[in-house]
Structure formats: structure tokens, C-alpha cells
C-alpha positions as CSV (number, residue, x, y, z in Angstrom):
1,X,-32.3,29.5,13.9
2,X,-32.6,29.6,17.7
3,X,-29.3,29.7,20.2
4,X,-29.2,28.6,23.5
5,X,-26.6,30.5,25.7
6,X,-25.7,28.1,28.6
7,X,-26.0,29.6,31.8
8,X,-23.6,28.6,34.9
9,X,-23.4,29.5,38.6
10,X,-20.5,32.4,37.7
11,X,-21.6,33.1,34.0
12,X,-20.6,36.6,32.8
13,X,-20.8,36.8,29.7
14,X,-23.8,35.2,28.9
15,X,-26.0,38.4,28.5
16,X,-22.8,39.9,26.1
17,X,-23.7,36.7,23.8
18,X,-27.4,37.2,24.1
19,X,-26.7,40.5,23.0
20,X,-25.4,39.0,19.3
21,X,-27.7,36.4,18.8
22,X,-30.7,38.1,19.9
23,X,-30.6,42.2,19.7
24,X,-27.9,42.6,16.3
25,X,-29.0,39.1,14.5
26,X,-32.4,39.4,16.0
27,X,-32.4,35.3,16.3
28,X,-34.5,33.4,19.0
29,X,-32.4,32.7,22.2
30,X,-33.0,31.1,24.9
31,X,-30.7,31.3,28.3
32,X,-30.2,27.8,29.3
33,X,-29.8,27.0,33.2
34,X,-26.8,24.4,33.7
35,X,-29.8,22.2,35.2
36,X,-31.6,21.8,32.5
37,X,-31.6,18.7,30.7
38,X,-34.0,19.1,27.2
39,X,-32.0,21.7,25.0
40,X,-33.8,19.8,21.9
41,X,-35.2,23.2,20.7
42,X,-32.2,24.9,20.0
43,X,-29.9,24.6,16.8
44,X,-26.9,25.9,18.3
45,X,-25.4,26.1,22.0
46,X,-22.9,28.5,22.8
47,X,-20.8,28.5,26.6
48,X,-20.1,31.8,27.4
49,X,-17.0,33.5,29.4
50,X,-17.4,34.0,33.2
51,X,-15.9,32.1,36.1
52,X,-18.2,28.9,36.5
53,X,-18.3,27.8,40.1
54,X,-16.2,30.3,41.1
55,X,-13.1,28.5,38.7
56,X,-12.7,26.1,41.9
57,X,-10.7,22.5,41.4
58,X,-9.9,23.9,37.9
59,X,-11.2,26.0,35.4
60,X,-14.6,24.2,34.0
61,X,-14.0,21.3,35.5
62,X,-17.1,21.2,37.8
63,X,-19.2,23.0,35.4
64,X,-18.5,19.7,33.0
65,X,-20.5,17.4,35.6
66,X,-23.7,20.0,35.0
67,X,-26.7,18.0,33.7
68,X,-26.8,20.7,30.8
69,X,-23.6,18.9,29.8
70,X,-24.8,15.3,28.8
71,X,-27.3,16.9,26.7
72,X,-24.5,19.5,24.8
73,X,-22.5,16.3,24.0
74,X,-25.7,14.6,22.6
75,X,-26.4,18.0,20.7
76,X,-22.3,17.8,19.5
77,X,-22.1,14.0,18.7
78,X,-25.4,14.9,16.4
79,X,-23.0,17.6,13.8
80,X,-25.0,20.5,15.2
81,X,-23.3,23.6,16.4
82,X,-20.8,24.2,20.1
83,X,-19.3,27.2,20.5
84,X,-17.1,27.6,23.9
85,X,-15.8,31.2,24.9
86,X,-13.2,31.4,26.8
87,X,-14.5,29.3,30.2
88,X,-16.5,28.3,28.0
89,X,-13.4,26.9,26.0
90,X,-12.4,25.6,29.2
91,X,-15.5,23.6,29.6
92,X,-15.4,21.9,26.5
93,X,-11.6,20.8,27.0
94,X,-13.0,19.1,30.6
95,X,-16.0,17.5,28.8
96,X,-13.6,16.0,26.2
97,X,-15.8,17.8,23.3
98,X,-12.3,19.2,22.2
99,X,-8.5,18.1,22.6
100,X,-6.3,19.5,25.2
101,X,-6.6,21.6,28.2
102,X,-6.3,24.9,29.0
103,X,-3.6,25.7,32.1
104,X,-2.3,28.9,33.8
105,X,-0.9,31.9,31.4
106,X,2.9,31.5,31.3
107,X,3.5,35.0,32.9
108,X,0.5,34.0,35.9
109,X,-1.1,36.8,35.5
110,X,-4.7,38.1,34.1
111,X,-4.6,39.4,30.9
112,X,-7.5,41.9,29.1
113,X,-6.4,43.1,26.6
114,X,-7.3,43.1,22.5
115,X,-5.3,40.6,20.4
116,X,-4.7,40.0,16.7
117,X,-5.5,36.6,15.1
118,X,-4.8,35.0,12.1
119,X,-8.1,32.7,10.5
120,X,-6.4,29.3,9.8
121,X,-9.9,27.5,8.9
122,X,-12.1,29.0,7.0
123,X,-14.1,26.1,6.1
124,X,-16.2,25.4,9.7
125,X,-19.4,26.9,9.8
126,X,-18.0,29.1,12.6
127,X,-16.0,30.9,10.1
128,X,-16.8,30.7,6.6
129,X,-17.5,34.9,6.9
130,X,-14.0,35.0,7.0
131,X,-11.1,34.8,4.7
132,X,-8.2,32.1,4.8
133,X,-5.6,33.8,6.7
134,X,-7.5,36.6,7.6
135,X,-6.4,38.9,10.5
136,X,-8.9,40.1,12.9
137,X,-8.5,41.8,16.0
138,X,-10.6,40.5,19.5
139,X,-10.8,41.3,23.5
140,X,-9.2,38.6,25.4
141,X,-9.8,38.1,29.1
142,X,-8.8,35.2,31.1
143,X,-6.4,34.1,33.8
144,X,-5.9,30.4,32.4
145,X,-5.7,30.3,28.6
146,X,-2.7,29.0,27.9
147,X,-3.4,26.1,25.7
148,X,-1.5,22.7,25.9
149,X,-1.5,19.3,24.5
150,X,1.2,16.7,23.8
151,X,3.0,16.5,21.0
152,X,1.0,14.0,19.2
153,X,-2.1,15.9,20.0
154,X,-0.6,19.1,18.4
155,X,0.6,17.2,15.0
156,X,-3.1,15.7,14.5
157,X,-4.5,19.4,14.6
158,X,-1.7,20.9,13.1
159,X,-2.3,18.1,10.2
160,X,-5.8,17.8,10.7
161,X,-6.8,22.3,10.2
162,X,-8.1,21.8,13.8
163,X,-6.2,24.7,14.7
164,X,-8.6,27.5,13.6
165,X,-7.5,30.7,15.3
166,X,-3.7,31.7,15.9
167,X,-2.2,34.5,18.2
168,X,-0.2,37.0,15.3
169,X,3.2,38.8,16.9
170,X,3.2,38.2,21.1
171,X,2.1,35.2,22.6
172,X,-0.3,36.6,25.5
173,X,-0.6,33.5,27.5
174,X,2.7,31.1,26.2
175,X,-0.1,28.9,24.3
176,X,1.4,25.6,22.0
177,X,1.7,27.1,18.8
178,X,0.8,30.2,19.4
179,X,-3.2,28.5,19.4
180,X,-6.1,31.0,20.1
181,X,-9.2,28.4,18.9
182,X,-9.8,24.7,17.8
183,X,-12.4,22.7,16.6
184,X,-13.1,18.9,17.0
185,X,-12.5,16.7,14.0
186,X,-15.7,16.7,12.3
187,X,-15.8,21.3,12.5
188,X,-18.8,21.2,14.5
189,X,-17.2,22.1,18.0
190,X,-15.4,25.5,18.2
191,X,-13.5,26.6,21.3
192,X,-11.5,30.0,21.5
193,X,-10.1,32.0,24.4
194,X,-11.1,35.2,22.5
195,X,-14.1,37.3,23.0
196,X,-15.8,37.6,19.3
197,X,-19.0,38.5,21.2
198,X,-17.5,41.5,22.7
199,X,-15.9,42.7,19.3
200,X,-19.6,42.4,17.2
201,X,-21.0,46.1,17.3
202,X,-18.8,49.2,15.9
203,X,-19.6,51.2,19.5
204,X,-17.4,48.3,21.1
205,X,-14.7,50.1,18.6
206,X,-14.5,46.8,16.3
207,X,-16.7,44.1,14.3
208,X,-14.5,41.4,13.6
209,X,-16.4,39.1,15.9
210,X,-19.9,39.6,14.4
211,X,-18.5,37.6,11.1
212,X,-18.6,34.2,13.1
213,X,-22.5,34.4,13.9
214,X,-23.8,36.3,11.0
215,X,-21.6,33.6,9.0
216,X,-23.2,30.7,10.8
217,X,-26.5,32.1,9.8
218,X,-26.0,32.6,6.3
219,X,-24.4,29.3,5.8
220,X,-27.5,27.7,7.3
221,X,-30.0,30.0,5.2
222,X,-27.8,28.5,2.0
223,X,-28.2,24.9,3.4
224,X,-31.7,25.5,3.8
């Protein structure tokens, strides 16, 4: 299986996800420039955490006009694998690959901290390493994860299992429904503010985060 880890002007976390994919899975990956516009040799596409274009006008909402971007909606609209990280989740919300947008924490602060999660869809690719209702515990780090949606919006996931991580105990950010990560309708598309990238190698102090890419592999190898 080969990733491609999109690359944007203010990426930072790019290398973290190479890092997975590459050096613990020891899967072909290629870093993919936000200019390039043939990513037809990669199976999945990941956008990593960072601050692309500097977070100007709104979180990801230039980096969703890169060229890259026509050609991850092509890859999504085709049932193969998205993951967004944190700006990355950001991204996808501005692209319209996934519901609802992603706003200021409610306390308008930066958080980094680690948070515990509950698994509310096991089913997706992206998570079938886990249990139902598994808790897990992953870095956060962002300045405007606070999800949000109208209320219609929020009863079609809710009703729909497109709600697929959940913040346990303290809201950090003041998110809808206490919402961590969501996936499109058809499971394909996962965006979650949470780090599982940094949380994939014990001498980070926790592995929770490796279950969502050695998952995806295995579920693949079993397709295969």
C-alpha cells in the first residue's frame, strides 16, 4: 500500500505522519507538494497538522484552492482513503469532503494537551483495529478545533455513525457534541482534531494511534 502525505506551505506534521507510514509500517510514502496534480500512485492520502498558509483568512481555507486538492476530491469521490489531521481536518471541512466547519476553541486559547476518546465507529477502514466504544487516549494541538454544524447537520451524523471519535469527561475546545472526528457518508473520508500520529510509538508514552494505520493495512491485506 503506498501513502501520500500532502505537503503545504506551513505543514508540520507531515514528517510525524511519514514517520508511521514509512519507518514503524515500513509502507511506500511519498510527500506530496500542494502543487502537484497526479497523486494516481497512491492508495491513500493523508493531510497532516501544521498551520497551512500561515492559518490566514481561516484555517485551511486557502490551502483548499491548492491544485493537490481537485485531485484528493477525485481520489475521495473514487471510495479510496482521506485522512485529515487536525488542519488537515480543517482542510477537508473547506473542501466540502466532510460536513461542518471547525471555528475558534470556546475558551480562545491553544490547547496541547493529551485527550481521552471514546471509538463511536468501528466499522470505517480507519478504525476497524479498534473496539466499539473503545477509549483511547491522543495529543491534541490546535487553536481552532471547535467543531460546529447546524442542527440538522448534527442529527444526520448523529443518525448516520458519522460521528466517529468523541471527547470523554472535559470538552477541550466547546465542540457540538462533544465531536473529536467524522467521516463522510460513505466511511471513506476521516477528519479528527487529534494527533493519532503522534501517539503510534511506546517512546511517545502511548500507542493508541498506531491502531488506525496498522488497521487500515490489515483490512486491505484481508480485501486483497
Amino acid at each position: 500500500m503506498k501513502f501520500g502525505i500532502v505537503v503545504f506551505p506551513g505543514s508540520n506534521c507531515d514528517r510525524d505522519v511519514a514517520y508511521v507510514t514509512r519507518d514503524i509500517l515500513k509502507q511506500p510514502t511519498r510527500m506530496v507538494w500542494h502543487q502537484d496534480t497526479d497523486i494516481s500512485d497512491l492508495d491513500v492520502i493523508i493531510i497532516p497538522g501544521g498551520f497551512s498558509y500561515g492559518d490566514y483568512l481561516r484555517c485551511g481555507a486557502i490551502a483548499r484552492f491548492s491544485p493537490v486538492m481537485q485531485q484528493v476530491t477525485n481520489h475521495a469521490n473514487q471510495g479510496k482513503p482521506v485522512l485529515g489531521i487536525c488542519n488537515g481536518f480543517q482542510v477537508l471541512t473547506e473542501a466540502g469532503l466532510l460536513p461542518g466547519a471547525l471555528t475558534r476553541n470556546q475558551h480562545l486559547h491553544f490547547i496541547c494537551d493529551r485527550a481521552p476518546l471514546t471509538v463511536e465507529n468501528n466499522t470505517l477502514i480507519w478504525t476497524q483495529g479498534y473496539s466499539q466504544g473503545e477509549m483511547i487516549t491522543l495529543p491534541i494541538a490546535h487553536g481552532e478545533g471547535r467543531f460546529q454544524a447546524d442542527a440538522d447537520t448534527l442529527k444526520a451524523l448523529e443518525d448516520n455513525g458519522q460521528i466517529v471519535f468523541r471527547y470523554v469527561g472535559e470538552n477541550p475546545n466547546g465542540s457540538l457534541n462533544n465531536i473529536a472526528g467524522i467521516c463522510n457518508v460513505t466511511g471513506n473520508v476521516l477528519g479528527m482534531m487529534p494527533h493519532p500520529e503522534r501517539a503510534a510509538d511506546e517512546v511517545l508514552g502511548g500507542s493508541d494511534g498506531l491502531k488506525m494505520f496498522a488497521g487500515l493495512l490489515e483490512k486491505v491485506a484481508a480485501m486483497a
